[in-house]
C-alpha positions as CSV (number, residue, x, y, z in Angstrom):
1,X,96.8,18.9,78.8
2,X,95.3,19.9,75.5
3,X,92.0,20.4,76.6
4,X,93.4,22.9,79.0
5,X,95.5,24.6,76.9
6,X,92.2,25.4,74.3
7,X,89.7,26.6,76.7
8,X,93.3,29.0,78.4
9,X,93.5,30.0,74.6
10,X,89.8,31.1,73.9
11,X,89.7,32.9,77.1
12,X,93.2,35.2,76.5
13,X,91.4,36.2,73.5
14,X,88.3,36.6,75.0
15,X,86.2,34.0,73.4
16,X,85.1,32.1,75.8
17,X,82.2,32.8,76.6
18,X,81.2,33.4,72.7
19,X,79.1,30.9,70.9
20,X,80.5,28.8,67.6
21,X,78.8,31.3,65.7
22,X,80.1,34.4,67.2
23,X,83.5,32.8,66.9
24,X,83.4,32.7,63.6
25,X,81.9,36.0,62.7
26,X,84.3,37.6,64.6
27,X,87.0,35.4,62.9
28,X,86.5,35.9,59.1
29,X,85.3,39.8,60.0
30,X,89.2,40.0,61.8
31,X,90.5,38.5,58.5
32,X,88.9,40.8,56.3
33,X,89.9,43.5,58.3
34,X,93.3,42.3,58.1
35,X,93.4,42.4,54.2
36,X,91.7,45.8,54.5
37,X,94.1,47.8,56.3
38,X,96.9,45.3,54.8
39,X,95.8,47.0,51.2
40,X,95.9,50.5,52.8
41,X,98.9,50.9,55.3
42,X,101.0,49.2,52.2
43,X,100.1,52.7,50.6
44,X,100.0,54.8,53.0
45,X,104.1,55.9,52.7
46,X,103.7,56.4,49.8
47,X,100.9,59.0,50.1
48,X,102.7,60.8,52.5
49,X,106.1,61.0,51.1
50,X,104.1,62.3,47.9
51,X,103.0,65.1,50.8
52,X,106.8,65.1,52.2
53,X,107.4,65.9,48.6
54,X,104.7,68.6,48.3
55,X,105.3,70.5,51.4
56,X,103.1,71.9,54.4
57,X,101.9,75.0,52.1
58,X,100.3,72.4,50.0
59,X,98.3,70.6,53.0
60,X,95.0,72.5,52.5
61,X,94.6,72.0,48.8
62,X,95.4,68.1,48.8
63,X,93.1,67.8,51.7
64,X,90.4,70.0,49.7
65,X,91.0,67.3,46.6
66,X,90.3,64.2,49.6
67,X,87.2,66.0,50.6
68,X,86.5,66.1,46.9
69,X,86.5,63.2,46.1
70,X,84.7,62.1,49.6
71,X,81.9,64.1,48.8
72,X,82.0,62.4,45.5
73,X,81.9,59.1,46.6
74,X,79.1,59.8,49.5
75,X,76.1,60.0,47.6
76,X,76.8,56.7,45.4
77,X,77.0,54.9,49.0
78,X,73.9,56.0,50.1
79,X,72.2,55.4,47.1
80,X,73.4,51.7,47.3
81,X,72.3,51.6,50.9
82,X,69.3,53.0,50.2
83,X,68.4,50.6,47.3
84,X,70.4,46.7,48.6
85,X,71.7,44.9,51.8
86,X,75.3,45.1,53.1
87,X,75.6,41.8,51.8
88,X,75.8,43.3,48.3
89,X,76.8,46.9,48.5
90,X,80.4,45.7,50.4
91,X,81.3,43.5,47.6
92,X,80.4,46.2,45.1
93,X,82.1,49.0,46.7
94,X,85.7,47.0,47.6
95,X,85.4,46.1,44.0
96,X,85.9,49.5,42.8
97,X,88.6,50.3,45.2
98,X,90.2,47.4,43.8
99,X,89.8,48.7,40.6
100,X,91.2,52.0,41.2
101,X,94.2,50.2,42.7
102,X,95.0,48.8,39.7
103,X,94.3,52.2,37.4
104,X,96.7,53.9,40.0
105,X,99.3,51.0,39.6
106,X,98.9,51.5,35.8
107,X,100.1,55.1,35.9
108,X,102.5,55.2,38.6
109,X,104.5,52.4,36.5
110,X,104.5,55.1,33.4
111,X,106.5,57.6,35.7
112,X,109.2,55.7,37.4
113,X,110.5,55.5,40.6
114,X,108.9,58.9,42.5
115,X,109.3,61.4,39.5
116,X,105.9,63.2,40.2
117,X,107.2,66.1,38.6
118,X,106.8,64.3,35.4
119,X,102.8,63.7,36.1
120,X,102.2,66.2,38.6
121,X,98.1,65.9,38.3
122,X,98.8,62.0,39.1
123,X,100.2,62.5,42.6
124,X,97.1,64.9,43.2
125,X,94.9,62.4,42.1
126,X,96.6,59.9,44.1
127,X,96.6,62.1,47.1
128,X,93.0,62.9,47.3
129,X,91.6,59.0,46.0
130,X,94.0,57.2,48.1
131,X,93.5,59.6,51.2
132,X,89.2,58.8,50.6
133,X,89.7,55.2,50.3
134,X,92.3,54.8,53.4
135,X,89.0,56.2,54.9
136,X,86.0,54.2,53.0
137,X,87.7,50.7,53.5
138,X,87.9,50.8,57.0
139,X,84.6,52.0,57.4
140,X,83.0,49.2,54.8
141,X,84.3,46.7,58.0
142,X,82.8,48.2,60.7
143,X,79.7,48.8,58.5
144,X,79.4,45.0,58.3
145,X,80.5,44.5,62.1
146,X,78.0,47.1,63.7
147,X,74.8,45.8,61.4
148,X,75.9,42.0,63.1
149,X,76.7,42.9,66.4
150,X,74.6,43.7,69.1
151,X,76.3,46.2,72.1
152,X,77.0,43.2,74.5
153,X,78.6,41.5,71.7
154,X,80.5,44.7,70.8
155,X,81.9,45.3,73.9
156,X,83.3,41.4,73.9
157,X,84.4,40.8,70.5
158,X,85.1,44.4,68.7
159,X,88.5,44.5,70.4
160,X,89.0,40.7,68.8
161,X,88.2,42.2,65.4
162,X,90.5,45.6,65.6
163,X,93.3,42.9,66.4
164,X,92.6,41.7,62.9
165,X,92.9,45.0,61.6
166,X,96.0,46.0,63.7
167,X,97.5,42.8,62.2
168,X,97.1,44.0,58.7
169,X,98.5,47.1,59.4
170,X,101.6,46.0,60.8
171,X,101.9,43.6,57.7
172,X,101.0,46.1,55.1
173,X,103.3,48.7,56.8
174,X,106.2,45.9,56.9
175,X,105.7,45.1,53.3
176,X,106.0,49.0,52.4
177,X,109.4,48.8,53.9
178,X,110.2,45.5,52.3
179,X,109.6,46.7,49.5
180,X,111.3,50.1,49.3
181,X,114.5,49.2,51.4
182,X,115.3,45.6,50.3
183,X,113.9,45.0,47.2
184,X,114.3,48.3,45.5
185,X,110.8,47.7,43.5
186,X,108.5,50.6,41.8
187,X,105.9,52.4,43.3
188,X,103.6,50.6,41.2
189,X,104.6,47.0,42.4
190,X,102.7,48.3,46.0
191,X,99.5,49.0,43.9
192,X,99.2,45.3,42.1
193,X,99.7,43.7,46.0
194,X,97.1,46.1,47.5
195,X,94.0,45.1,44.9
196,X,95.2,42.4,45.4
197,X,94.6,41.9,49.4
198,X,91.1,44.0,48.7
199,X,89.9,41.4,46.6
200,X,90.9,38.6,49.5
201,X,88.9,40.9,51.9
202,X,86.2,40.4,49.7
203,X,86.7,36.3,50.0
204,X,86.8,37.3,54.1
205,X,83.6,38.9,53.6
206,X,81.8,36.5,52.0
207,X,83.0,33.7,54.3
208,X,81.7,35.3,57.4
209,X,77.9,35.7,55.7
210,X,77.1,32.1,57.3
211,X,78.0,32.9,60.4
212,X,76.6,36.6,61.1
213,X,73.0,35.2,59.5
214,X,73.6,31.9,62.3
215,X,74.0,34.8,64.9
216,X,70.0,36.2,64.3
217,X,68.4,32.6,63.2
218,X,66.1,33.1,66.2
219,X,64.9,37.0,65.1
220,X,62.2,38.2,62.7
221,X,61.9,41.0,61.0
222,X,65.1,42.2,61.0
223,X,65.8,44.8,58.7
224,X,68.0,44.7,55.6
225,X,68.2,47.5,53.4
226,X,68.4,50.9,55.4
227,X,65.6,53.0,55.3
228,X,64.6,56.3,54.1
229,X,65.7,57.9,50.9
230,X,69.7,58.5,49.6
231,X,69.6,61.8,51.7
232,X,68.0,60.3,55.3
233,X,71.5,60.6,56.6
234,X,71.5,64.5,56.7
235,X,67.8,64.2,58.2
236,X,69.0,61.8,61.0
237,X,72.1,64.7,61.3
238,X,70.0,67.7,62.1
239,X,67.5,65.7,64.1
240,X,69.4,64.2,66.6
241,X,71.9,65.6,68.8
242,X,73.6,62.6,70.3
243,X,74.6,62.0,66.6
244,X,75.6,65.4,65.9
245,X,77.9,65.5,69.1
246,X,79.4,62.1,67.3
247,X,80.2,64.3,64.2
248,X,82.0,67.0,66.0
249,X,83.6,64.5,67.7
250,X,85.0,63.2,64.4
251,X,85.6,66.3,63.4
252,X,88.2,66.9,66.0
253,X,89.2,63.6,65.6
254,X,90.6,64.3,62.0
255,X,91.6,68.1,63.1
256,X,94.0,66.8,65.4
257,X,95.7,63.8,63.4
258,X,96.0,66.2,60.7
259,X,98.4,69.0,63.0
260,X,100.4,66.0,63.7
261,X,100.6,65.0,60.0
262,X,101.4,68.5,58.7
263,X,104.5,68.7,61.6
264,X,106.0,65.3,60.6
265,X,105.5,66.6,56.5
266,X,107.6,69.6,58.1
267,X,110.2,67.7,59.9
268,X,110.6,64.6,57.7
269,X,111.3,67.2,54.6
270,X,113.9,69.0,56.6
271,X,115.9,66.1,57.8
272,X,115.7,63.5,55.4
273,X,116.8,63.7,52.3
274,X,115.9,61.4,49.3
275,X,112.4,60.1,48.6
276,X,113.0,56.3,49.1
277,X,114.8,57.4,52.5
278,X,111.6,59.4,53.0
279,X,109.5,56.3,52.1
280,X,111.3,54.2,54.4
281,X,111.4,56.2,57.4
282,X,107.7,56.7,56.8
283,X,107.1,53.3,56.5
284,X,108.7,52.3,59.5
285,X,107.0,54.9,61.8
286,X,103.7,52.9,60.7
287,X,105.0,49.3,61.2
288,X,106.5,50.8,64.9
289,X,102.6,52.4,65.3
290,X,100.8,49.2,64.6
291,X,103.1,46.6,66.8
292,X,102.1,49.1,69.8
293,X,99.0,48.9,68.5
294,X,99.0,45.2,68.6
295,X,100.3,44.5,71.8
296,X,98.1,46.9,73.3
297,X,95.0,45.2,71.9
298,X,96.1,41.8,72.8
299,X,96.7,42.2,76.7
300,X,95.2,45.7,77.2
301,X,92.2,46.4,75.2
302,X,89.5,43.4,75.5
303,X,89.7,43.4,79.1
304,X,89.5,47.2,79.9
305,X,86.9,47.7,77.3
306,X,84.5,45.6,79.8
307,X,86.0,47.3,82.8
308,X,86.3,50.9,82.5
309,X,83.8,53.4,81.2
310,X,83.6,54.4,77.7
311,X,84.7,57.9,78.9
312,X,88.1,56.7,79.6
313,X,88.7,55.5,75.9
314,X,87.2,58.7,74.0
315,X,89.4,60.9,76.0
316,X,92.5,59.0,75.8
317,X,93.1,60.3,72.7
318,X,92.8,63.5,72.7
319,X,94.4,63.8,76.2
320,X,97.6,61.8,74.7
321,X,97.6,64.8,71.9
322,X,97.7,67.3,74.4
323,X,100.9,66.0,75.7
324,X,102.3,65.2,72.5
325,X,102.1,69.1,71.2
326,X,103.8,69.6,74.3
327,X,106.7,67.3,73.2
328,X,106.8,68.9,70.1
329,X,107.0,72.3,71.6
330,X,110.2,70.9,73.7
331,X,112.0,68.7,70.9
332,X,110.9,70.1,67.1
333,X,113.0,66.4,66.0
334,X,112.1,63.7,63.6
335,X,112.6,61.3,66.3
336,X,109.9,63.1,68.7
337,X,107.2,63.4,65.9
338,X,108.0,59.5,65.3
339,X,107.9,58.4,68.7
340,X,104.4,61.0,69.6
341,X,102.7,59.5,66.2
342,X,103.3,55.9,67.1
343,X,101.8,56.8,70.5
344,X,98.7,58.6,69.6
345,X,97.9,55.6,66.9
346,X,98.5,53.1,69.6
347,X,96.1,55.2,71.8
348,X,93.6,55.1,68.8
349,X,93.4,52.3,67.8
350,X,93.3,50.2,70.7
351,X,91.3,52.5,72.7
352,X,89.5,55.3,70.6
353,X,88.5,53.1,67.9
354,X,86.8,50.3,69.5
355,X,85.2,52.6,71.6
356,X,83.9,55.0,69.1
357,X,82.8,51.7,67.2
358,X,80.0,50.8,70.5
359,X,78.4,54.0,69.9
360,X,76.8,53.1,66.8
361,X,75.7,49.3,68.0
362,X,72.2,50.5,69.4
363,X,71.2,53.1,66.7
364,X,69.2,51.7,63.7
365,X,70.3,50.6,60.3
366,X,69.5,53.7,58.7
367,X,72.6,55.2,60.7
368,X,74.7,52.6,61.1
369,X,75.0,52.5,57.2
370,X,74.3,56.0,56.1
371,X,75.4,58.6,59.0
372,X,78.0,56.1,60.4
373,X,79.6,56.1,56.7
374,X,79.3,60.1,56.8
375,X,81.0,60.4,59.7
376,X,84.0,57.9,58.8
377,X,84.5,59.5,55.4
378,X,83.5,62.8,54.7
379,X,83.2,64.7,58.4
380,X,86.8,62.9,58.9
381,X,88.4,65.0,55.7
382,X,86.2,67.8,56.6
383,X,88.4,68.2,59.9
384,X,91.5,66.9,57.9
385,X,90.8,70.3,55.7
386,X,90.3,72.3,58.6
387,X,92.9,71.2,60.3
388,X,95.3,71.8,57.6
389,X,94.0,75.3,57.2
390,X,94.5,75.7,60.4
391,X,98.1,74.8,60.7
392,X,99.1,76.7,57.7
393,X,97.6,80.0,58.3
394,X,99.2,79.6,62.5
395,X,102.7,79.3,60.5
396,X,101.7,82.2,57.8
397,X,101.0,84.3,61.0
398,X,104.6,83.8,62.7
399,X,103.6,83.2,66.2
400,X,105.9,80.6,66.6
401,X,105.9,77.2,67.4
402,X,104.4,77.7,71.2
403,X,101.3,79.3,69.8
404,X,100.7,76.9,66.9
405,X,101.1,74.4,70.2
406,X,98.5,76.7,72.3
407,X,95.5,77.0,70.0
408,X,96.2,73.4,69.0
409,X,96.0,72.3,72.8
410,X,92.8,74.5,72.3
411,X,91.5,72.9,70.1
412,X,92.1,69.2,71.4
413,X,90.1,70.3,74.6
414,X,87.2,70.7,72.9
415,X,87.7,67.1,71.5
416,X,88.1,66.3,75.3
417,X,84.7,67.8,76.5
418,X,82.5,66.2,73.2
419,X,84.3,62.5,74.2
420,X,83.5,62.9,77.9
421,X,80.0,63.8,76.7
422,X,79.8,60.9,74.6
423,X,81.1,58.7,76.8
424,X,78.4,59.7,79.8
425,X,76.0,59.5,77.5
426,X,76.3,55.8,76.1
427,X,77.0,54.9,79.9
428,X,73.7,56.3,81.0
429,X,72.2,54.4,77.7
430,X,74.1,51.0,78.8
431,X,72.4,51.0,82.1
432,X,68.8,51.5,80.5
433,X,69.6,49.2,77.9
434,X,69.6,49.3,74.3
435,X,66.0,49.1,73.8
436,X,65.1,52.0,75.8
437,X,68.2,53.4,74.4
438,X,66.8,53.0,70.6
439,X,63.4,55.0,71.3
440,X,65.5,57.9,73.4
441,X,67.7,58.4,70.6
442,X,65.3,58.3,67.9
443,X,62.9,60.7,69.7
């Protein structure tokens, strides 16, 4: 009976056919994964009741201070890129985060319980650091997961490790509600925890080293350090236009998350009053978004990721935005922003994500580690900035909620046509294979 029930076990979460090594790299990369996004959805209310707090007409400067501070932290990555393997530059970089973590957690407990009228430079600062981290920490996994992980392997085990993630969400979002609602403790108390799990992502990280080195014993001359100087990114950018398309792609991506981010700030400030009722409520909507998230990945996501073609995932996204506008349009609640953000982030990250993940599996280490970071960081807040321009000047004009929900619909079908092309273009790649793949792109 027990020698059923293993094999019945590997194969729901699609391992069996993986070998001892892939098992385990896939395992401890999950688990960091889980203490990454554990760290960042525990924060994440926060952040945005600090925007509830600020208003809409404050959306494009606090997204000017993330891309800031994005740009800021670009260059540094690259140069560690440029100059050491992944092996060391991870460590080095969730160090830091860590460390600002703890420097956040240091002021926040000097002001109290949500008075950032009393330090109103801090919540800026916050804003903009938190906002560039939520985006480098992510990215630092999948950095680790692409260099590892060949396509096939990708397409089997990726949705296995953005279970991991989706795990640490719904606990990090959890313990933000714990936290606020039950236990009454200071902002600062979330800070401590969430260096805290960073630092265990780090132990995660190291642990799955073994493993991911077992997975290329038999291959030689496999690069380590990416190649080309701090700035090959940009070269590889205007050079090749299958990347490009990924960047516009990204930037619609953040665009879009961004309109529905400034209409719940709008709605959640309207009908909720308090700041810890504001954290809470925000809170919740994330712990709701990741369990859809979760069960989604564990019966859905594995099995149509080998199934259906990568066009189907890139344009699930955007086409679920589409409809949600449209439920705005019809019910302006806090209830229908709620239930249309925990749909699109279920839509994300158990089908966007993992997709938009096997697009970088057969480029080369150069853009895996230097454009790939780009793109999850800094083209990301670039269409977070646009975006938030874009919805503020719409309401400045007075055209009223159906024509913010037009050009916004306008928008998202652009997103539509640059995943379809995506996704035909990594089909027609798959059926090559990767290694006719590598020299097309690189030509």
């Amino acid at each position: 009976m027990r020698s059923r029930r293993v094999p019945s076990l590997l194969r729901f979460f699609g391992l069996h056919d993986a070998s001892a090594a892939e098992r385990r790299a896939t395992i401890w990369i999950g688990l960091m994964f889980f203490c990454s996004l554990a760290s960042t959805f525990l924060m994440r209310p926060l952040r945005d009741q600090f925007g509830v707090d600020q208003g809409v007409e404050r959306m494009p400067f606090l997204y000017g201070m993330t891309l800031l501070v994005t740009a800021v932290c670009v260059v540094p990555f690259w140069w560690l890129a440029n100059r050491m393997p992944s092996r060391r530059f991870v460590p080095i970089v969730l160090h830091v985060c860590a460390m600002a973590l703890l420097l956040l957690a240091a002021f926040l407990s000097a002001i109290g319980e949500y008075q950032w009228k009393d330090m109103p430079g801090l919540g800026e600062c916050f804003w903009g650091g938190f906002s560039a981290l939520n985006a480098i920490v992510p990215a630092l996994v999948w950095i680790h997961a692409v260099e590892h992980f060949r396509r096939e392997q990708g397409r089997r085990l990726f949705g296995l490790v953005a279970v991991g993630g989706t795990l640490g969400a719904v606990a990090g979002s959890w313990l933000a509600g714990l936290l606020s609602k039950q236990w009454h403790a200071e902002p600062w108390v979330a800070g401590v925890v969430a260096a805290s799990l960073l630092e265990l992502a780090f132990l995660s990280f190291l642990a799955s080293q073994p493993a991911c080195r077992q997975m290329h014993a038999g291959e030689t001359n496999r690069p380590q350090v990416a190649a080309g100087g701090a700035f090959a990114g940009l070269r590889v950018l205007l050079h090749d236009g299958y990347v490009r398309t990924i960047g516009c792609y990204m930037l619609m991506l953040g665009m879009l998350a961004t309109a529905f981010y400034v209409a719940q700030t709008e709605l959640v400030g309207k009908e909720v009053a308090g700041s810890r009722g504001q954290h809470s409520i925000l809170a919740d909507v994330e712990f709701w978004s990741q369990s859809l998230v979760l069960c989604l990945q564990l019966f859905c996501t594995g099995r149509l990721l080998r199934r259906l073609p990568p066009t189907v995932f890139l344009v699930a996204l955007p086409t679920l935005s589409i409809v949600g506008l449209g439920v705005l349009w019809l019910w302006p609640v806090v209830i229908a922003i709620s239930l249309v953000q925990i749909s699109r982030r279920g839509a994300q990250f158990a089908f966007e994500k993992p997709a938009r993940e096997v697009l970088y599996t057969p480029l080369d280490l150069e853009t895996k580690h230097k454009v790939k970071f780009l793109f999850d960081t800094f083209a990301f807040r670039l269409g977070d900035l646009f975006g938030a321009l874009l919805q503020v000047g719409l309401r400045g004009l007075e055209i009223g909620m159906g024509g913010v929900v037009a050009v916004t619909i306008g928008v998202a079908l652009v997103w539509v046509v640059l995943g379809v092309a995506l996704g035909q273009r990594r089909q027609r790649s798959s059926i090559r294979g990767d290694s006719d793949c590598n020299s097309t792109l690189q030509s």
